[in-house]
N, C-alpha and C positions, 0 to 999 in steps of 0.2 A: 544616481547609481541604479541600474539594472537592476532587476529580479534575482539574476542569475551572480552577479558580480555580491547582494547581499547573501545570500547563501553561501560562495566559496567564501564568503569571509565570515560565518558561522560558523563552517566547520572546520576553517584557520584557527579561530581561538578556539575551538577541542582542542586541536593538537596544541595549541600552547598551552593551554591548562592542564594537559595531561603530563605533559613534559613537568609545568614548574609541581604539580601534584607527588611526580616519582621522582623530582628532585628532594623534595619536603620528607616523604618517606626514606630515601637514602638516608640525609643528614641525619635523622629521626634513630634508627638503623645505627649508621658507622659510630653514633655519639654511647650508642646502649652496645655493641658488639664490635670492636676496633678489629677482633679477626675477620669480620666480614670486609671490612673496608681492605686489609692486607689482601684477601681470597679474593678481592675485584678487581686489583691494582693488576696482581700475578695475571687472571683471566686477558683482563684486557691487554699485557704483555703478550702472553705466550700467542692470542689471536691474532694478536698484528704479526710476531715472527711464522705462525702457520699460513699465513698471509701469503709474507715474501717467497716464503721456504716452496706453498704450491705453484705460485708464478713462476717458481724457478724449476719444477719439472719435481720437487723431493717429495720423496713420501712424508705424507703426513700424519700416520696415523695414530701413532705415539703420543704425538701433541692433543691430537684429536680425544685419547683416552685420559689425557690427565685434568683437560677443560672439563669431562664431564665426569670425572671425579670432586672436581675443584665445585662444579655446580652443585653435585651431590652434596658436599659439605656444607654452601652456603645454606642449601635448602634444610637440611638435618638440623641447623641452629635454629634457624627460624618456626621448625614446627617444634622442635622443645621448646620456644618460648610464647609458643599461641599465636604464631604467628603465621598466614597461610602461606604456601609454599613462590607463590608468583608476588608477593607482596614489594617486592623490588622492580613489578618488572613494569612496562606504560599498559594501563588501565584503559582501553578506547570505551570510548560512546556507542561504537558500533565494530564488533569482534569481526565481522563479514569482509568491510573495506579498509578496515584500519584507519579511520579517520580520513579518508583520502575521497570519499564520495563517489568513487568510480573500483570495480571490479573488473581489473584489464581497462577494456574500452567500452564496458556500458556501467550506466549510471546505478549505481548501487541502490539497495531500499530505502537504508536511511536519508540520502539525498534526493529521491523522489518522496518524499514525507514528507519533507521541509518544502519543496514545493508546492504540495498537493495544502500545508495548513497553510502558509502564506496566500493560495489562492483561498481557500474555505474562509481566512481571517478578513480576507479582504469583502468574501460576499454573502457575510453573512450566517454561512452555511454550519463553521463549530458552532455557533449558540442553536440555531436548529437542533442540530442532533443533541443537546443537551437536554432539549426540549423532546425531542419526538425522538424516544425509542424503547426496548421492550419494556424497559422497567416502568415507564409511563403509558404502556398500551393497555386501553380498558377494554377488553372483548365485550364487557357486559354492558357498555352502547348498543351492541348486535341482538337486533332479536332472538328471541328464543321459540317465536312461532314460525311455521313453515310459510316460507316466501316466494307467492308465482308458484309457479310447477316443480320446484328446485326438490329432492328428495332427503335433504336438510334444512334446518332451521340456520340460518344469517350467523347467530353464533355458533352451534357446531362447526360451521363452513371456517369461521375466521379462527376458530380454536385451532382445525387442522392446518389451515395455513400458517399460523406461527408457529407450530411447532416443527412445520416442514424447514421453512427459514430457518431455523435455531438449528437444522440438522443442517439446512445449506453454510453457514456460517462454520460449524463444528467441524464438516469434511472439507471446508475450503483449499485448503490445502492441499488434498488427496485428488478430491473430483473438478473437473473440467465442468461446468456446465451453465447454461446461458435461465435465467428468469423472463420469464414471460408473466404479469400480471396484468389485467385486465379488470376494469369494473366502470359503470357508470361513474360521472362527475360526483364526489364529497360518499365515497364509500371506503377512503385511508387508505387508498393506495400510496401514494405517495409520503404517509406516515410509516408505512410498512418498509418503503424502501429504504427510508431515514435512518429506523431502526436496526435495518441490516447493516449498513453503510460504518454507524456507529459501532458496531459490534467489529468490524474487517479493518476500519481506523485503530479500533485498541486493541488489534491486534500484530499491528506496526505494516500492515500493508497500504500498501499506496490505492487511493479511492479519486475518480474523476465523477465529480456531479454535475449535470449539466440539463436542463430542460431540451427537446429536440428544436425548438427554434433556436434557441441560443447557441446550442452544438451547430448548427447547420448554419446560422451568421457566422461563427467564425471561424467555420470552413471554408467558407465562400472566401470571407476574409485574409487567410492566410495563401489561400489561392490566385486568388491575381491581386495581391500586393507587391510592389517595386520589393527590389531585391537587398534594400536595408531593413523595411521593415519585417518582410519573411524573416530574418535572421532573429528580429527580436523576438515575432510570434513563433519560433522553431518549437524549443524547448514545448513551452504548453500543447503544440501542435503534435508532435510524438508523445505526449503522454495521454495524447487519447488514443494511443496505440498501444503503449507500450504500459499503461499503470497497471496493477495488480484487478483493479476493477473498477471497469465502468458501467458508470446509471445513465440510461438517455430517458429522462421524465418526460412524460405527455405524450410521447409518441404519436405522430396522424395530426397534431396540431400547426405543426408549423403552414407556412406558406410555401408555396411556387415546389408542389412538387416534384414535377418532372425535374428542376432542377438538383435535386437535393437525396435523387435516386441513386446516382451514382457513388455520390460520397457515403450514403447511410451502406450501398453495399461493398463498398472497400473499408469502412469502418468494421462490419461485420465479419465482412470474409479472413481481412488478416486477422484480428484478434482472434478469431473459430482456428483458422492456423498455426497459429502460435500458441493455443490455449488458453487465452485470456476472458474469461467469462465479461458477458454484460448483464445488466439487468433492466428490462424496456419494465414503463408503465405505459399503458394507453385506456382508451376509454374505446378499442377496437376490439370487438371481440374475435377470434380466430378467423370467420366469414370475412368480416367486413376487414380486416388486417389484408386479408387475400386481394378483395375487390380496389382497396383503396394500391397496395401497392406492386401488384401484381406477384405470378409466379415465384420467379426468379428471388424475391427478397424477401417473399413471405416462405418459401421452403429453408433458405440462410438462417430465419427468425425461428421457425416454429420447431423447425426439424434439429436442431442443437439446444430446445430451452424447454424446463419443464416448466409447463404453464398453469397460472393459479388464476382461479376469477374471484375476484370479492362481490357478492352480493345483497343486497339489503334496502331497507330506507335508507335518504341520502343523511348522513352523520349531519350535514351540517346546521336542518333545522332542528337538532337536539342543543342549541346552545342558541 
């Protein structure tokens, strides 16, 4: 079974669970209030005859006022007896697609979620973030003496950076805009971006994590593969387009990069088009981002992302 084929058949049994769910509430219902079950029977009568009646050119609107009279009543029993007013009616998992995984003809969020954990469950990546995010980030690893020429202390620096975060996470929704972080090798960039990731996950958006080698294999990948396997890598292939947000970790690390120019700047350019925020790490600082990948994809990067630098001792001889 496919990726894809296990998905449509998880959000197949929603909708039968929802179904046998408002079946369970009916009988629950028509056994405590028998005039509700009469006022369903009538409903569903007079719908089918305002049915025929519009197919056939009649006016309907008489019918039209006595169904939502007839609703009015069911609803008036139900909240005199504590009961909420839609408590008859199917209950989705997700109110946006109606259990259906698709909005028209793009993929809904709740079916990009389900994608986005099956790929994180497969690599590792939910217990990560279980691990690495704000509620387990210690600023106070970060110096509090001034470091190099920098006109902050290491922790000042990493205090305003999480707080920036935590404001990028809070307007996510509102603002457009790309992360740029920067810092030498074992100074928790990549624990910072965990943290955010973690925070845009629980909040039901769809998150692509991917290091730039690994992103850039399987670009390559999906691009001159025979024409059954593209079909299988699609899916994932669009959702480095299309997710709510994408992380490219390490950035400048990967290999062969003149090849891998052109894909980082069609990844860039559409997502900046359509407003799909990314968030780079690299260990480049703005200079060296410029020289490594020239003009053209360092003004893409720099010129749509507000950029943070971590700096300090490396965290990692602290353990």
């Amino acid at each position: 079974m496919s990726p894809n084929d296990n998905i449509s058949r998880i959000i197949e049994k929603r909708r039968i669970k929802n179904k046998e769910e408002q079946e369970k509430r009916k009988k629950e219902i028509y056994e405590k209030f028998p005039r509700i079950k009469v006022i369903d029977k009538t409903i569903a009568s007079l719908g089918q005859m305002a049915i025929t009646k519009a197919q056939e050119g009649i006016n309907v609107d008489e019918l039209k006022k006595k169904l939502k009279e007839l609703d009015r009543q069911k609803e008036e029993i139900l909240l005199e007896n504590s009961y909420p007013k839609d408590y008859l009616k199917i209950h989705y998992h997700c109110d946006i697609c109606k259990d259906t995984g698709f909005v028209k003809t793009q993929i809904c969020r709740c079916r990009k979620k389900l994608i986005i954990e099956k790929k994180y469950s497969q690599s590792n990546i939910s217990r990560l973030v279980q691990r690495e995010n704000f509620r387990t980030f210690n600023a106070n690893l970060y110096s509090k003496n001034l470091y190099k020429d920098y006109p902050i202390s290491p922790y000042e620096n990493i205090i305003r950076i999480q707080n920036d975060a935590k404001t990028y996470v809070e307007n996510f929704s509102k603002n457009y805009k790309n992360l740029y972080i920067f810092g030498d090798v074992g100074r928790g960039k990549t624990f910072l971006i965990n943290s955010i990731a973690k925070e845009i996950l629980d909040r039901n958006y769809s998150v692509i994590y991917l290091t730039a080698t690994k992103l850039f294999s399987f670009m390559n990948d999906y691009l001159y593969a025979f024409s059954e396997r593209k079909e299988e890598l699609k899916e994932r292939y669009d959702l480095i387009f299309e997710s709510d947000l994408l992380i490219i970790d390490d950035l400048g690390s990967e290999n062969d990069r003149n090849s891998n120019e052109s894909n980082l700047f069609e990844i860039v350019n559409d997502r900046m088009i359509n407003k799909k925020p990314i968030i780079f790490s690299s260990n480049y600082s703005e200079d060296e981002l410029m020289e490594f990948y020239g003009d053209r994809i360092f003004s893409r990067i720099i010129g749509s992302s507000h950029v943070m630098e971590i700096f300090g001792e490396d965290l990692r001889l602290l353990f």
